[in-house]
N, C-alpha and C positions, 0 to 999 in steps of 0.2 A: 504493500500500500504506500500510495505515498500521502501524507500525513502534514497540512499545516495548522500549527501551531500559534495561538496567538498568545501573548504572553510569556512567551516559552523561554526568555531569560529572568523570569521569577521564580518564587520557593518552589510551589508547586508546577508549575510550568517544567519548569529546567530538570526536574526531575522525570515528570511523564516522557520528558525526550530522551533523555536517560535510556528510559524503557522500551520506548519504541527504538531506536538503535540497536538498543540489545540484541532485541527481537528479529530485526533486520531490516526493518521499515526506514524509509526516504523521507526526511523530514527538512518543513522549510518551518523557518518562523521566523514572524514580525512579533517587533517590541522594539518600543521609543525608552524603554532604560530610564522610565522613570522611578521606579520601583526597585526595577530588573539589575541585573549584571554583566554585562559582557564577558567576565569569567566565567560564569553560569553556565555560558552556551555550550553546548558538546560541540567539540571541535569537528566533529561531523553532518553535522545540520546546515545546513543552507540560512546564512543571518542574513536578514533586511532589518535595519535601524527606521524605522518611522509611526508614524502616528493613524490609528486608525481613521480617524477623524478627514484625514485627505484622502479624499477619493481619486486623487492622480496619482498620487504615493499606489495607492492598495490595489489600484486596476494595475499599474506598472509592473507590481508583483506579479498577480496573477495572467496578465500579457505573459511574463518571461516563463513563471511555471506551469506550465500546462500540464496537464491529467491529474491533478487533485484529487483527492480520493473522500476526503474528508477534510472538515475541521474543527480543531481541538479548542474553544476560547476561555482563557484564562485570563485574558486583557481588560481590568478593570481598577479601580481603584477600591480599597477595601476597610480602608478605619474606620468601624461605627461612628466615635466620637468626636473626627473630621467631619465625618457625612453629618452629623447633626447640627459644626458651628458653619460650614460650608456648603449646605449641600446643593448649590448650583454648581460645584466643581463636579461631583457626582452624576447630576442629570447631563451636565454636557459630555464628561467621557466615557461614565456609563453608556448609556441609550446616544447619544450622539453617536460613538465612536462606532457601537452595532449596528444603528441602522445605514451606517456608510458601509460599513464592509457587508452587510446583507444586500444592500444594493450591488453590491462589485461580486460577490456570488450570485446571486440572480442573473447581471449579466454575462457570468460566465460558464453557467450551467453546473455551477457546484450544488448541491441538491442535499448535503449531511453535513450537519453541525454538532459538534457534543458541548455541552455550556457547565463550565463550572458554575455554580449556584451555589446556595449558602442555605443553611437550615434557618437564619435570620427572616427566612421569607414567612417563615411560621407566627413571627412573635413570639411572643407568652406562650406556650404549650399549654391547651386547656387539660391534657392529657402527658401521660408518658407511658410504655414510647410514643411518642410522634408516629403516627402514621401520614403515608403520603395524601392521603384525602383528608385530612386535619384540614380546618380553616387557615386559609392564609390571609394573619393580621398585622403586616411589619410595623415594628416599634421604632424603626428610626429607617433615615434618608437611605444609609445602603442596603437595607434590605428590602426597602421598598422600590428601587433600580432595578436590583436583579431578580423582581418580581416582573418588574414591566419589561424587562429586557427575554422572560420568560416567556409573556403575554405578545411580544412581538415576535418570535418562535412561533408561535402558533397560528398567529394571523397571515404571516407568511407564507405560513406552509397550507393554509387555506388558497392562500393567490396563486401561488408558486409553486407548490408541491415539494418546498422544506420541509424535511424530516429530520428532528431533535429529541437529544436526550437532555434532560438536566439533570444535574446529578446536584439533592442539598443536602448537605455535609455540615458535621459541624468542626474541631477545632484540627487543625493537621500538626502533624510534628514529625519530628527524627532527622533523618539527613541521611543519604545514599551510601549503601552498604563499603561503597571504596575507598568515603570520604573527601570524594573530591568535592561533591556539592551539600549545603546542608543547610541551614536559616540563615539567613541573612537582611536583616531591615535596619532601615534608619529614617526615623527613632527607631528603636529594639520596641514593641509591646507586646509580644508574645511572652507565656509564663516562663514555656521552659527555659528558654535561654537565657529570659532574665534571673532565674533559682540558677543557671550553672555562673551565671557569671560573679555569684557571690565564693563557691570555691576559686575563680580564678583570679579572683581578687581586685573584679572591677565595681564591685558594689558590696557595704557591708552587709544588707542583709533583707530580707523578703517579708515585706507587714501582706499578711494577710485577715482581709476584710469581712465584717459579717460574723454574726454570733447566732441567729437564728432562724439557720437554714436547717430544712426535717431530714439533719443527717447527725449521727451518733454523736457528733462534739460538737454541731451547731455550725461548722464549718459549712462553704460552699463544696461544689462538685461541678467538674469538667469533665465532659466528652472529648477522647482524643480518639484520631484515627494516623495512623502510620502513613506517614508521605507515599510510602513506595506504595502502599496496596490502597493507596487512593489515585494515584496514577496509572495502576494497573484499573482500576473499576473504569479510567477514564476510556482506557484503551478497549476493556471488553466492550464499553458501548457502543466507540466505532463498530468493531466486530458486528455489535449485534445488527446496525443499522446498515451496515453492507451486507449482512444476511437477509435483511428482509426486502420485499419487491412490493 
């Protein structure tokens, strides 16, 4: 397959390419590195530097790459607490930046998209576990983006005959079994890296908030899912929607 990626010099991005590599699959990705890394990238990927948002950037891409097979989008911006003091920054790279590259697939006859997505789209959980037919009530700007960035999925593939997975997830973590790639943000707001960076001696120490939450010490609780076997769920979705007709 050959396989573009968008986002794909970020955490989770740069790892799915990681995977697909592995596997054997031709991968191209765009990413404007604002989030992303240039290190990140596997040195066997096909890098374009630019912004989904141009649509002469993204057609030029896909001009050059022909027979696509799919694509992977990771390309988003993602701080709750941003999206809430910001969130015009949101609605325009969110949903802006998709519906330009949905236009430049539409006219280039790409027809499979897989969508990172976020369990954010949920809100509040009236229930746990969450099931995927729960109400979807987002409690802030980025989860309500990649809600409508969802809802445009669907109305596409209404017009067009777009066919999408979204996959929502809630927190990723780890780093790729070689080491070469693994978290990387700035700022840092993830947990883990922020608890290892008190053994390595970049911060003294971890306040953890809340006294009562209905867990045994009143503590909170986090959902973690593994970088690598959430890059792989990314990849069986391709799979599944080049299996289906």
């Amino acid at each position: 397959m050959k396989i573009l990626v968008l986002g794909g010099a970020g955490y989770i991005g740069s790892h799915t390419v990681y995977e697909l590599i592995d596997a054997g699959e031709d991968v191209v990705i765009i990413d404007n590195l604002e989030t992303g890394y240039k290190e990140a990238v596997h040195p066997k990927a096909k890098f374009y530097q630019g912004d989904l948002r141009d649509r002469a950037f993204v057609d030029s891409v896909l001009d050059q790459e022909t027979g696509i097979d799919a694509v992977i989008h990771f390309a988003a911006n993602s701080l709750v607490g941003e999206s809430m003091t910001d969130p015009l920054k949101y609605y325009d790279n969110n949903l802006c930046g998709t519906k330009t590259m949905l236009e430049s697939m539409v006219a280039h006859g790409i027809d499979k998209i897989v969508f990172s997505s976020t369990a954010a789209t949920y809100g509040e959980p009236e229930k746990t576990p969450i099931l995927e037919t729960d109400r979807t009530e987002p409690t802030n700007t980025y989860g309500e983006t990649k809600l409508s960035m969802e809802k445009m999925f669907k109305w596409v593939g209404r017009a067009h005959g777009l066919r999408f997975v979204s996959l929502r997830y809630f927190n990723a973590c780890g780093a790729h079994k070689s080491g070469e790639i693994g978290e990387a943000h700035n700022p840092e707001t993830h947990l883990i890296p922020l608890i290892l960076q008190v053994p390595n001696g970049k911060r003294e120490a971890i306040s953890i908030f809340g006294t009562d939450y209905p867990t045994k010490d009143g503590t909170c609780v986090r959902d973690y899912i593994h970088v690598t076997d959430l890059a792989q769920a990314h990849i069986l979705a391709v799979k599944y929607l080049m299996e289906r007709k």
